[in-house]
C-alpha positions in Angstrom: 6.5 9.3 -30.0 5.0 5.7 -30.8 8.1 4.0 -31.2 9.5 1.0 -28.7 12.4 3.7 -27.1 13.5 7.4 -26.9 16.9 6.5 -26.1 19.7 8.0 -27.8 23.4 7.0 -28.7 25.2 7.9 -25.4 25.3 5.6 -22.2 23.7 8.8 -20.1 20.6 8.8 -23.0 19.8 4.9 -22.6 19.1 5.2 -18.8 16.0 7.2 -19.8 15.0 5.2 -22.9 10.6 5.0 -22.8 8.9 1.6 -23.2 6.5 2.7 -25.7 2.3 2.4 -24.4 1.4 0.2 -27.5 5.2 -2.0 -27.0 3.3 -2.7 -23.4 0.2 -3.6 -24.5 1.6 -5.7 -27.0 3.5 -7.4 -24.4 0.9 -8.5 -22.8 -0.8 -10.5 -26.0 2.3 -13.3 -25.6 1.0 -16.6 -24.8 3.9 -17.5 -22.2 3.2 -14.3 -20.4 -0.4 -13.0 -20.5 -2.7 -12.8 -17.7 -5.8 -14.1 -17.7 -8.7 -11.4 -17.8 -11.3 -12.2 -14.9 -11.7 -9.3 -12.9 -14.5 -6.5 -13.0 -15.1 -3.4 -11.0 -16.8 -5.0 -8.2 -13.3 -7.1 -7.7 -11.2 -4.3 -8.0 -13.2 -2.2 -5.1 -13.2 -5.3 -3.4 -9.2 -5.5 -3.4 -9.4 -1.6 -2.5 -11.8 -2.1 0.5 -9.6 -5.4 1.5 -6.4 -3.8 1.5 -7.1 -0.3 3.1 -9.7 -1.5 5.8 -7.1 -2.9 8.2 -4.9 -2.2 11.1 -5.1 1.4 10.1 -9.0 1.1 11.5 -9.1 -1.5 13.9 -5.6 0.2 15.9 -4.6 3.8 14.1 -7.8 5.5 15.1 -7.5 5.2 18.9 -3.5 5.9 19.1 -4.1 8.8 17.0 -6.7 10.3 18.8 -5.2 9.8 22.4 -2.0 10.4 21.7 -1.9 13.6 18.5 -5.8 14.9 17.2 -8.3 14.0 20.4 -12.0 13.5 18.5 -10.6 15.8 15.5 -9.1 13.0 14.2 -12.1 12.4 12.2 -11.1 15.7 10.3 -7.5 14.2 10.0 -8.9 11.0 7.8 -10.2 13.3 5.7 -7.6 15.7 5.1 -5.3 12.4 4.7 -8.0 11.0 2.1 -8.3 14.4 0.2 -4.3 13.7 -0.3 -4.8 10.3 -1.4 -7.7 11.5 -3.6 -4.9 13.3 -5.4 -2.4 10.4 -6.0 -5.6 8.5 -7.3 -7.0 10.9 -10.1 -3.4 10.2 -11.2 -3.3 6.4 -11.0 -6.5 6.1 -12.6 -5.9 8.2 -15.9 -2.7 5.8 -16.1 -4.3 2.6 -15.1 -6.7 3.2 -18.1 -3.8 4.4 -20.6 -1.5 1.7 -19.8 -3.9 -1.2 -18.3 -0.8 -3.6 -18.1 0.6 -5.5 -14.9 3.2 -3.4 -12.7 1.5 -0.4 -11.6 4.0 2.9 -11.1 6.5 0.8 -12.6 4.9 0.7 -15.6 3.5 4.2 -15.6 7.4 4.9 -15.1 8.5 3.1 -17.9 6.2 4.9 -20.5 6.8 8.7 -19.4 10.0 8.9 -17.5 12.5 5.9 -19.1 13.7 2.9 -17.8 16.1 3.5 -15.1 13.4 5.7 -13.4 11.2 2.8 -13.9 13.6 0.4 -12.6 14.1 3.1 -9.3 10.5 2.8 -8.8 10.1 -0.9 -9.1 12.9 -1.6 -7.0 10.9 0.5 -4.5 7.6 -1.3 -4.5 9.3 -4.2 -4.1 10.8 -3.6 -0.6 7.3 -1.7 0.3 5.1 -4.8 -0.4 7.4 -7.3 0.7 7.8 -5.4 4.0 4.4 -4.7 4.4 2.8 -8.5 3.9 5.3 -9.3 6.2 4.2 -6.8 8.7 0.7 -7.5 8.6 1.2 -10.6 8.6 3.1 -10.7 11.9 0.2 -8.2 13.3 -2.6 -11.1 12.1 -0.5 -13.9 14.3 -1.1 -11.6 17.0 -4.5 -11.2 16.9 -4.5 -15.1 16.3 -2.6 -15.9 19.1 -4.5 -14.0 21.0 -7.6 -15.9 20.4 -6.0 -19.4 20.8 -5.2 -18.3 24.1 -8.8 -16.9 24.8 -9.5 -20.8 23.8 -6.5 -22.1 26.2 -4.6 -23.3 23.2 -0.5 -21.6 23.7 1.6 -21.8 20.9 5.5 -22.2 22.6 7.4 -18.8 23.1 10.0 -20.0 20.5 7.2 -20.2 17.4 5.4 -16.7 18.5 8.4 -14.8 16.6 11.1 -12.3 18.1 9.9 -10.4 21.1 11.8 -7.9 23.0 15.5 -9.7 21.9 14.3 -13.1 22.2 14.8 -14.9 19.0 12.2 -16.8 17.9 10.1 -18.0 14.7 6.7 -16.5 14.2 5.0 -19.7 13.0 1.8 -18.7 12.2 3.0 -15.6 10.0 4.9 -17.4 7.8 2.1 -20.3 7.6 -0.3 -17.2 6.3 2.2 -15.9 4.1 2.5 -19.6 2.6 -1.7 -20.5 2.1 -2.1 -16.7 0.8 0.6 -17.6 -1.4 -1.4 -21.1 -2.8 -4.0 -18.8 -3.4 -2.8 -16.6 -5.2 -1.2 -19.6 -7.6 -4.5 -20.9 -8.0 -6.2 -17.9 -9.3 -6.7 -14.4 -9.7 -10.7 -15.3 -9.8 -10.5 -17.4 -6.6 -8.0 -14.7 -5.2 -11.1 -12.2 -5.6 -13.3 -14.9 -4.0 -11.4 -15.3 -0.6 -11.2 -11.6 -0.9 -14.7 -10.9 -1.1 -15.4 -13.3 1.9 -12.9 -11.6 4.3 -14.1 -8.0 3.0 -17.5 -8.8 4.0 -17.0 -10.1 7.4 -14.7 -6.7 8.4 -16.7 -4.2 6.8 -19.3 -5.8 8.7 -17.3 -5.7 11.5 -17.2 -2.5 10.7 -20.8 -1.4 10.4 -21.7 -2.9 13.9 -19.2 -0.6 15.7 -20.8 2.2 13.8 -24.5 1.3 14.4 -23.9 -0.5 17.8 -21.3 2.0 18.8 -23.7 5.1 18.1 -26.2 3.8 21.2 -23.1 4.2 23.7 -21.9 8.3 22.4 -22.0 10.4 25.6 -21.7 14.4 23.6 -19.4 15.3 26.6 -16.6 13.2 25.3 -15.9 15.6 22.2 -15.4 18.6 24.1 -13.5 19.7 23.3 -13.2 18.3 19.4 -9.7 20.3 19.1 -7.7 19.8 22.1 -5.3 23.1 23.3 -2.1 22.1 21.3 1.1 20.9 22.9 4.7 20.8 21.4 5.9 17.4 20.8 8.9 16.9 23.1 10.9 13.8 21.4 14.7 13.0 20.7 17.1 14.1 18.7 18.9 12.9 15.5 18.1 10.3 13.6 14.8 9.4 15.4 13.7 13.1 14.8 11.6 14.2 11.8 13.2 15.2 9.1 12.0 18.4 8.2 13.0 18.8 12.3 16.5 18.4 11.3 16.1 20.8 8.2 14.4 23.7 9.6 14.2 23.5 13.3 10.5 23.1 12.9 8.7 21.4 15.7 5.4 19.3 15.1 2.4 19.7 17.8 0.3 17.5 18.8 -3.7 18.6 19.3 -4.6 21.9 18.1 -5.2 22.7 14.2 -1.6 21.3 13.5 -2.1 18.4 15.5 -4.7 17.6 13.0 -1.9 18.0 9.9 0.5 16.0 11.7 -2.3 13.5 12.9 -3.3 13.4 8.8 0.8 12.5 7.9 -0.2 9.4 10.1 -3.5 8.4 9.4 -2.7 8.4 5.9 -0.7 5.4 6.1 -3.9 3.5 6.5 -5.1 3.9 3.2 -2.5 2.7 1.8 -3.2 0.4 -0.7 -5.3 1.8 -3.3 -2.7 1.9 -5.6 -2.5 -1.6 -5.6 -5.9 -1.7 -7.5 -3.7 -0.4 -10.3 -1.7 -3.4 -10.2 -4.4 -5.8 -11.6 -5.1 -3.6 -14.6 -4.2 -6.5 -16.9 -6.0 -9.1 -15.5 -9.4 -6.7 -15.7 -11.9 -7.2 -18.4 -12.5 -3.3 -19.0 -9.7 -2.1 -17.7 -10.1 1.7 -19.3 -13.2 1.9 -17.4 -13.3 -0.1 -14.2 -9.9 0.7 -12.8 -10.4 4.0 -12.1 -13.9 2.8 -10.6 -12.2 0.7 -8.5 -9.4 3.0 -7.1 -11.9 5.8 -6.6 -14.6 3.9 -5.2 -12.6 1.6 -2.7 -11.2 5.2 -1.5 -14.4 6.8 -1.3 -15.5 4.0 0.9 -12.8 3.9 3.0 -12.7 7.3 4.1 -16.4 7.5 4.8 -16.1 4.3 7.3 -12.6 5.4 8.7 -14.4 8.8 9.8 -18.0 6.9 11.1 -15.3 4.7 13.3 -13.2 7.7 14.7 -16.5 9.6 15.4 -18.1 6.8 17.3 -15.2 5.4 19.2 -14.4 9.1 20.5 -18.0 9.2 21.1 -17.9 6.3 22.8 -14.8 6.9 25.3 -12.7 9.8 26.2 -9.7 10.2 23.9 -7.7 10.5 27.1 -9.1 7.2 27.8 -8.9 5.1 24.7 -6.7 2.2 24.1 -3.7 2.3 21.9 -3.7 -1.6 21.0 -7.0 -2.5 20.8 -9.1 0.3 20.8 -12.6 -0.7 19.4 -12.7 -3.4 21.2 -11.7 -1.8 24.5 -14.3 1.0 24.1 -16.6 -1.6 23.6 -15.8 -3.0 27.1 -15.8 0.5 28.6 -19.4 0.6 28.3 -20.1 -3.0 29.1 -20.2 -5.2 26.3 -17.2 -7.7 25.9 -19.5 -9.9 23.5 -19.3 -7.0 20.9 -15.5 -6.3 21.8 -15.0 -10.3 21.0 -16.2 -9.8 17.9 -14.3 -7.0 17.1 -11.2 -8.8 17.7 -12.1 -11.8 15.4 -13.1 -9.1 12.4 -9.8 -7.8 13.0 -8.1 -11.0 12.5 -10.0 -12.3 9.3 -9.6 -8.4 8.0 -5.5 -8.7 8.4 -6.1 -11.9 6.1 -7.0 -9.8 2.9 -4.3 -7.2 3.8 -1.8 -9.5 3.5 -2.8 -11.3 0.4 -3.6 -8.4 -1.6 0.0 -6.4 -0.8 1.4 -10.3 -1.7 -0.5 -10.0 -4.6 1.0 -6.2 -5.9 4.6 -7.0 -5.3 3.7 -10.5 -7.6 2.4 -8.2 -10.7 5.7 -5.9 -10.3 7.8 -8.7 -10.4 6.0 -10.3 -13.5 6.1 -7.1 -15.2 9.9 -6.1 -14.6 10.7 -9.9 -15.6 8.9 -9.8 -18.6 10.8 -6.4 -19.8 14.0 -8.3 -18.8 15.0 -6.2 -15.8 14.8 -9.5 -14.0 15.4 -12.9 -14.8 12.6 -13.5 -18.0 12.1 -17.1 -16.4 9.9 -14.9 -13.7 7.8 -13.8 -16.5 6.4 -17.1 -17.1 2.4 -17.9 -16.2 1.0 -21.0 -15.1 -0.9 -23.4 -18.4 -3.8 -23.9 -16.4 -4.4 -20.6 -13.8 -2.6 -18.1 -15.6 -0.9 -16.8 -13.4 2.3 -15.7 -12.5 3.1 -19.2 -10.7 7.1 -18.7 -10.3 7.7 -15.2 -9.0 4.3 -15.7 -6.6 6.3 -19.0 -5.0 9.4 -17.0 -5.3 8.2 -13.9 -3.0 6.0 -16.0 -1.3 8.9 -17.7 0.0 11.0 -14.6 0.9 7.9 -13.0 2.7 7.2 -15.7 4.7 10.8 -16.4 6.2 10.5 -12.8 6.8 7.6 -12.5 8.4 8.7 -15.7 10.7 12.0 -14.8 11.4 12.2 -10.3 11.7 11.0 -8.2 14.0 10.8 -5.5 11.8 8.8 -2.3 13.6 11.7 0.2 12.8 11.3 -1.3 8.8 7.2 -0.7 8.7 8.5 2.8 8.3 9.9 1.9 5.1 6.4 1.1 3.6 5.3 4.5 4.1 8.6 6.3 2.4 8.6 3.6 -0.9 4.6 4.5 -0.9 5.1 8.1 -1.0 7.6 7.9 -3.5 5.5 6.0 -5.9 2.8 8.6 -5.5 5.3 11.6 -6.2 6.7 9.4 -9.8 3.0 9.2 -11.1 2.1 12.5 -10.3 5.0 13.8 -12.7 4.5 10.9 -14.8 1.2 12.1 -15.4 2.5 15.6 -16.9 5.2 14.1 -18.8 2.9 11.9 -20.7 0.6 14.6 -21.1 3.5 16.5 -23.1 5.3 13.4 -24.9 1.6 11.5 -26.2 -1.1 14.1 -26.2 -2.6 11.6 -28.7 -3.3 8.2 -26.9 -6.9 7.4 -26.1 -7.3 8.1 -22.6 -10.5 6.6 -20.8 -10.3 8.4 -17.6 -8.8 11.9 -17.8 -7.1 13.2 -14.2 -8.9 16.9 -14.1 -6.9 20.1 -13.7 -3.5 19.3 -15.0 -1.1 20.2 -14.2 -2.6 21.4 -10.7 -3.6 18.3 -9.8 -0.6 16.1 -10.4 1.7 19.5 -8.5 -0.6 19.4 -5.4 -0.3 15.2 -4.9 3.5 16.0 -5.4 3.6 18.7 -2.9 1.3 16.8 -0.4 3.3 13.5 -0.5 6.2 15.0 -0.3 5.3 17.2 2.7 4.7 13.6 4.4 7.6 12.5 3.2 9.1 15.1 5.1 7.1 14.0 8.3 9.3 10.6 8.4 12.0 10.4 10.8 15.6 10.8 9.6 16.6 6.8 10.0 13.9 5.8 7.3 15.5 7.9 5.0 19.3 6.5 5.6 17.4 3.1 5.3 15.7 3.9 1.8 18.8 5.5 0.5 20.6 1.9 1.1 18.1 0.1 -0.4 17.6 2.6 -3.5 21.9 2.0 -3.5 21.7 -1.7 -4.1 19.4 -1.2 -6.6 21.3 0.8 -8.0 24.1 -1.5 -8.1 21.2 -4.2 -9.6 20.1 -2.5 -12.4 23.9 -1.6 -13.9 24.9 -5.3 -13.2 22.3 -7.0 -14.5 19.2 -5.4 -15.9 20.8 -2.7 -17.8 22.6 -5.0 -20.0 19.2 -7.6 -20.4 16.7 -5.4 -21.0 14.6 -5.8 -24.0 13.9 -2.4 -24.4 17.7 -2.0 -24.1 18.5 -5.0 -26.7 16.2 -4.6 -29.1 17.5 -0.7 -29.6 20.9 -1.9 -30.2 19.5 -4.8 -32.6 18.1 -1.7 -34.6 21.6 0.3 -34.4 23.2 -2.5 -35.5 
């Protein structure tokens, strides 16, 4: 169908009313709200590489490998990039249908209807907000860090909540606040910034590789699969929850230590899909979205296994630091200079993260607006930068008291669930739109469907399944009040929703 809705007569048949491909497209040609083109392919890798490459590298690598996969965690990145590799053929066949702001949310709106849609944007909007706000807590620490190293001490009450303490975390909330100026200012100086911070941590990155490859001692991988041990852990909530469904206990080490080490590491490449969220603002969208998605993965997962390889080279995964562990296995073989460094790549690196997850939960905020699901004032872009000026200062607001003022380890959880679920609604999305337009133009083609689509689903739902109980209850309330949202407010001002009635009428 090319029409502007599926939706029927009945209540139940309007919560699954489509927003037609061409309606979006056309959408985007409005003066008030349409984005200024100025990305290319080179950008969009860049916002790949500077959103990935982050604390899963510079942290995730040594916790995993002491504490779940020993030196075989290298095989776990790969196994957890091979999953992502799924949920990206899908993104990229609908980033170059649909090249319009909003990401799954828009993907949603076209093949599943517009509550599903509203379910998923609701969702992206707690996993971005939650995770700028948690890396951006993770860059004060680094930061503080170094202004200590330089004898400068922030006051206890302006380093954020610690262990019950209440406190403001000052220098998270000032990042959320400049990354927020940015972003104002420019999706073309957004890319700039970007491209500076990228190419200080991926060389950051290279130097622990190259450096790092001097200091391997071959005795340190054996063995490269540690004997596997049960996990011993608690009960209830806290537990797993496929624990709680089928009594099935995860190992750590082993083979499946490697599959339970993979439903970690994969949390660090998260971020790829926000690539997808820039589609409107790219010149060529049809062809150098799914360049950028695939390629910013591709290089990811090639440096995330160089790092694991080296670092276990480096030091005994019995040995190896849980905070810092670059760093640290730098100074296990004698060279704090290079472990400095480290620490100041990993502090510049958080800088991208945080702007770039900012920058996603923007675009799903603009798009949602403009379809009415939100308040259409939020839809409006800037006269001069073309942007989306009033929800960037909106969430930039809202992420940075959050960032200052929660402590919010249990919530980084949260960002993993709401990412998983995003990947499990494309995946379908994919097939539906298959069925419903076999007939729009599409530049990038995910191979093998449906197998390709049915394995993503499968895999992100197995690490779904992975999460402990407690994330779950916590996503469940948050789906609830949206829920509660969408039949106050956006149900009823929806311009999918009006202009269907308009033609009942």
């Amino acid at each position: 169908m090319a029409g502007t809705t599926s939706a029927g007569g009945t209540p139940l048949s309007s919560l699954f009313r489509t927003k037609s491909v061409e309606q979006s497209i056309r959408d985007t040609e409005e003066p008030e709200t349409s984005l200024k083109k100025s990305l290319s392919a080179l950008d969009l890798t860049v916002f790949g590489v500077g959103v990935i490459i982050g604390t899963g590298i510079f942290v995730l690598t040594g916790k995993i490998a002491k504490e779940t996969a020993g030196p075989s965690v290298a095989i776990a990145f790969v196994v957890a990039g091979l999953v992502c590799a799924l949920a990206a053929l899908c993104y990229a066949e609908f980033a170059s249908t649909v090249p319009v702001a909003g990401s799954a949310y828009t993907f949603s709106y076209a093949s599943l209807g517009e509550f599903p849609a509203w379910i998923i944007g609701w969702d992206l909007i707690l996993e971005l907000a939650l995770g700028c706000a948690v890396v951006a807590v993770g860059w004060s620490g680094y930061m503080r860090s170094l202004l200590d190293t330089a004898g400068l001490h922030l006051p206890q009450w302006l380093s954020g909540t610690h262990n019950g303490d209440f406190g403001f975390d000052l220098l998270a909330a000032l990042l959320v606040v400049a990354l927020t100026l940015v972003l104002v200012a420019g999706m073309k100086l957004s890319s700039q910034v970007t491209g500076i911070v990228v190419a200080v941590k991926v060389t950051v990155v290279l130097i622990v590789v190259i450096v790092g490859a001097f200091f391997i001692t071959g005795s340190n991988y054996d063995p490269f699969v540690p004997p596997s041990q049960e996990v011993e852990g608690g009960g209830g909530v806290h537990a797993p929850l496929i624990q709680l469904m089928t009594g099935f206990t995860p190992a750590d080490f082993g083979v499946m230590g490697i599959f339970t080490a993979a439903a970690v590491v994969f949390f660090a490449f998260i971020g790829f899909d926000i690539v997808a969220t820039a589609a409107e603002e790219t010149h060529n969208p049809q062809r150098d979205v799914p360049r950028g998605i695939l390629g910013s993965l591709f290089i990811c997962t090639l440096l995330y296994v160089a790092v694991s390889i080296v670092v276990t080279g480096m030091q005994k995964y019995t040995e190896l630091s849980t905070d810092a562990p670059l760093a640290d296995a730098f100074k296990s073989v004698g060279h704090p200079f290079w472990a400095g460094l480290i620490s100041f790549g990993a502090a510049v690196g958080l800088t991208s993260v945080s702007m770039i997850l900012l920058l996603g939960q923007t675009r799903v905020f603009f798009a949602m607006s403009r379809d009415g699901l939100l308040p259409r004032a939020f839809s409006r872009v800037h006269p001069r930068f073309g942007t989306p000026y009033r929800s960037t200062l909106l969430l930039g607001g809202v992420v940075a008291l959050l960032a200052g003022f929660t402590s919010i380890d249990e919530l980084a959880e949260l960002v993993n669930i709401g990412t998983l679920f995003a990947f499990v609604v494309v995946a379908l999305g994919v097939i539906l739109l298959r069925r419903s337009r076999p007939d729009l133009p599409r530049a990038f083609r995910t191979p093998l469907v449906p197998l390709v689509p049915i394995l993503s689903v499968l895999a992100s739902f197995w690490l779904m399944l992975n999460l402990p109980a407690e994330t779950w209850l916590r996503f469940a309330v948050w789906m609830l009040l949206g829920v509660l949202v969408y039949f106050v407010y956006g149900r009823t001002h929806s311009r999918i929703g009006r202009g269907t009635q308009a033609g009942e009428n």
